[in-house]
C-alpha positions as a Markdown table, in Angstrom:
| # | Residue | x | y | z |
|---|---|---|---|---|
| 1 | Unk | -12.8 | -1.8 | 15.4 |
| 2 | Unk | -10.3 | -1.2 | 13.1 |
| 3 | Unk | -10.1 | 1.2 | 9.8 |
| 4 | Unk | -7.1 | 1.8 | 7.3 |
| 5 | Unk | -7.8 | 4.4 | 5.2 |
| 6 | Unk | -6.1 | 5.4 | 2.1 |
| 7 | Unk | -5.2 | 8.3 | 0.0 |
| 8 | Unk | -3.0 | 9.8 | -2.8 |
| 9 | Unk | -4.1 | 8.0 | -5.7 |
| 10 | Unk | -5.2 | 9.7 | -9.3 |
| 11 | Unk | -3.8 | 9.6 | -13.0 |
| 12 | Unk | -0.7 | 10.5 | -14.1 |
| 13 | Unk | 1.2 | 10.4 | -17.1 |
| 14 | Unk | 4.1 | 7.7 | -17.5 |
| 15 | Unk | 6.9 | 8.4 | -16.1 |
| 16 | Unk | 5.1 | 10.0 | -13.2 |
| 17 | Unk | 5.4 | 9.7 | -9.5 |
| 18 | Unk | 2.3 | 9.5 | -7.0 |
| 19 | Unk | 2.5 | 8.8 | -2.9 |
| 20 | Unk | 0.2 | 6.7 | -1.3 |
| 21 | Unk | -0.6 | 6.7 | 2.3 |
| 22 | Unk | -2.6 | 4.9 | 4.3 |
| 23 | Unk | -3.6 | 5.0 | 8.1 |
| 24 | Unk | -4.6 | 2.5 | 10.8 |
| 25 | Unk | -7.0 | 4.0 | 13.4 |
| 26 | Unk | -9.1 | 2.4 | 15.8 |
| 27 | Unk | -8.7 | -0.1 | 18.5 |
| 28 | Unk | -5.2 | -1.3 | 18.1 |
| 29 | Unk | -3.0 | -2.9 | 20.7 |
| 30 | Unk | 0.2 | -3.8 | 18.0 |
| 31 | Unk | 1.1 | -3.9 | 14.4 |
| 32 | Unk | 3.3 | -6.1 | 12.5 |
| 33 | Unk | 3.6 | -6.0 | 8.5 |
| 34 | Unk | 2.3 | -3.6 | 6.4 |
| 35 | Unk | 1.8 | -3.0 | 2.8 |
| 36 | Unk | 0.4 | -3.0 | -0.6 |
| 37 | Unk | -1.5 | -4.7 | -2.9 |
| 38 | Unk | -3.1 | -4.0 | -6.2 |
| 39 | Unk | -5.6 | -5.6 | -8.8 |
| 40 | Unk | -5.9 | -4.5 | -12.5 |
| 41 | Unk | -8.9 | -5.4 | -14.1 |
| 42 | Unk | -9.5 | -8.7 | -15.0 |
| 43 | Unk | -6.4 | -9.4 | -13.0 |
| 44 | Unk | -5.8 | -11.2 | -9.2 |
| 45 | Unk | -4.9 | -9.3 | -6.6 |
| 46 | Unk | -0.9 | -9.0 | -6.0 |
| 47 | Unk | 1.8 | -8.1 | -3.9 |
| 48 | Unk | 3.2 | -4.8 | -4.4 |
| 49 | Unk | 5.4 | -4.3 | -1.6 |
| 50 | Unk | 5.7 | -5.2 | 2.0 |
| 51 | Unk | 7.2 | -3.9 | 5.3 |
| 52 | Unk | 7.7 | -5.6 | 8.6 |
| 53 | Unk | 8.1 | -3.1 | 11.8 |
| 54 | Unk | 11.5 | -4.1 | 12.5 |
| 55 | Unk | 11.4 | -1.8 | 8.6 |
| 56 | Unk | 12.5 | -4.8 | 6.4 |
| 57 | Unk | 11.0 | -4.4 | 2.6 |
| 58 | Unk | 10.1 | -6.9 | 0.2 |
| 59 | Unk | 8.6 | -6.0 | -3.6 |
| 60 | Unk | 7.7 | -7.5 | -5.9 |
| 61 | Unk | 9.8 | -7.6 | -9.2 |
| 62 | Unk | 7.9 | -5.6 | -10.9 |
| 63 | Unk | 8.6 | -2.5 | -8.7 |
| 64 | Unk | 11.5 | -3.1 | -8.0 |
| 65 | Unk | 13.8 | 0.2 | -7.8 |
| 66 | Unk | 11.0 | 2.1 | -8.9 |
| 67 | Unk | 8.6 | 1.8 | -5.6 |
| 68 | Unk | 9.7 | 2.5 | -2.3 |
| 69 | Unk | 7.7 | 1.7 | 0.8 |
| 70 | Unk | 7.9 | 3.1 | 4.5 |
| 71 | Unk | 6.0 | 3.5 | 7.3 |
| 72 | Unk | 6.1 | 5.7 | 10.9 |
| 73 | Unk | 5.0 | 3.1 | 13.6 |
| 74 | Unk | 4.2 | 5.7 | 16.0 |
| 75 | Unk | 1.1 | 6.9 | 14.0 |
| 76 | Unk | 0.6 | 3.5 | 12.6 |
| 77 | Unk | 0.9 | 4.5 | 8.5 |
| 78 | Unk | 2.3 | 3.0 | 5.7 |
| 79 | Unk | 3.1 | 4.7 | 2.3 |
| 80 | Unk | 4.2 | 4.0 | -1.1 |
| 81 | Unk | 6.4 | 6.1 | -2.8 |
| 82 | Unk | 5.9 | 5.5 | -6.6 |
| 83 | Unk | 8.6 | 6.9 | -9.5 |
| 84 | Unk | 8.8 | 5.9 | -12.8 |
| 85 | Unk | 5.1 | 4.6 | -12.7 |
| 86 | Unk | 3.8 | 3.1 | -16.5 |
| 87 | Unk | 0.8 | 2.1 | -17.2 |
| 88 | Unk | 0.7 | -1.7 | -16.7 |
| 89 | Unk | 0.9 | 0.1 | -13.0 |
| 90 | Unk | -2.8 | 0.9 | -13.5 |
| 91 | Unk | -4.6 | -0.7 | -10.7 |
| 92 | Unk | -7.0 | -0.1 | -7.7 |
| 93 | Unk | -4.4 | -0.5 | -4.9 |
| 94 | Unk | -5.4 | -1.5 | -1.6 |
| 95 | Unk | -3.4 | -1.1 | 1.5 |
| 96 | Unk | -3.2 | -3.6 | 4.4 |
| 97 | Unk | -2.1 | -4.1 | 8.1 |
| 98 | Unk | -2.0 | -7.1 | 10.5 |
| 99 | Unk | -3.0 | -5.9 | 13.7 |
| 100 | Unk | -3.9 | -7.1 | 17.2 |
| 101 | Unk | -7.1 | -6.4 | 18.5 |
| 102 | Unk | -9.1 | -8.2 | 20.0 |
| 103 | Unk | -7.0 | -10.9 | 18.1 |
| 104 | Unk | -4.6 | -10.8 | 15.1 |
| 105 | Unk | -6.3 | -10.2 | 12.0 |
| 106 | Unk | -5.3 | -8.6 | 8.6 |
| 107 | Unk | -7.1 | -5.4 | 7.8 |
| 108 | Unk | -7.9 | -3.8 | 4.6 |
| 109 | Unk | -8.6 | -0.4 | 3.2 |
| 110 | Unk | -11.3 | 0.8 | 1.1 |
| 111 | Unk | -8.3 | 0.9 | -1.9 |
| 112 | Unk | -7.4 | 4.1 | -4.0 |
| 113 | Unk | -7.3 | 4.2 | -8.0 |
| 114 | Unk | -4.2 | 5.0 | -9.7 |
| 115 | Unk | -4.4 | 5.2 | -13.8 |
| 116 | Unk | -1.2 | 6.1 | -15.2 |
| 117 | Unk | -1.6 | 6.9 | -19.2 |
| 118 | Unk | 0.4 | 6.4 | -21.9 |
């Protein structure tokens, strides 16, 4: 088994900053990519950013230069530094990892809220 578990997410004004973290725990033998997705309401899920653990990045444009990602392989977390937030950033955002287990599979956490008023 496999958990990610998240934390860091709340309301804040606009022009805010809020961290995200999130940690894999459980039975895991490797990790690859990690990151970040989000869905506002009424709205499909998207990319938010995502890192490989070599540490290459990808955002979407949306972010860009306002949301930085990282991670620490050793203990298996992933955050998501966020500046400058507005509140078409207003989502539920859900972290993920693909990890080998018993096999590779992408795992998801229970996602955080983060409402940033106007």
């Amino acid at each position: 088994q496999v958990q990610l578990v998240e934390s860091g997410g709340g309301l804040v004004q606009s022009g805010g900053s809020l961290r995200l973290s999130c940690a894999a725990s459980g039975s895991i033998s490797s990790v690859t990519n990690m990151g970040w997705y989000r869905q506002a309401p009424g709205k499909q899920r998207e990319l938010v950013a995502v890192i490989t653990s070599g540490g290459g990045t990808n955002y979407a444009d949306s972010v860009k230069g306002r949301f930085t990602i990282s991670r620490d392989n050793a203990k298996n977390t992933v955050s998501l530094q966020m500046n400058s937030l507005r509140p078409e950033d207003t989502a539920v955002y859900y972290c993920y990892a693909y990890v080998l287990s018993r096999t590779w599979l992408n795992y998801w956490g229970q996602g955080t809220q983060v409402t940033v008023s106007s």
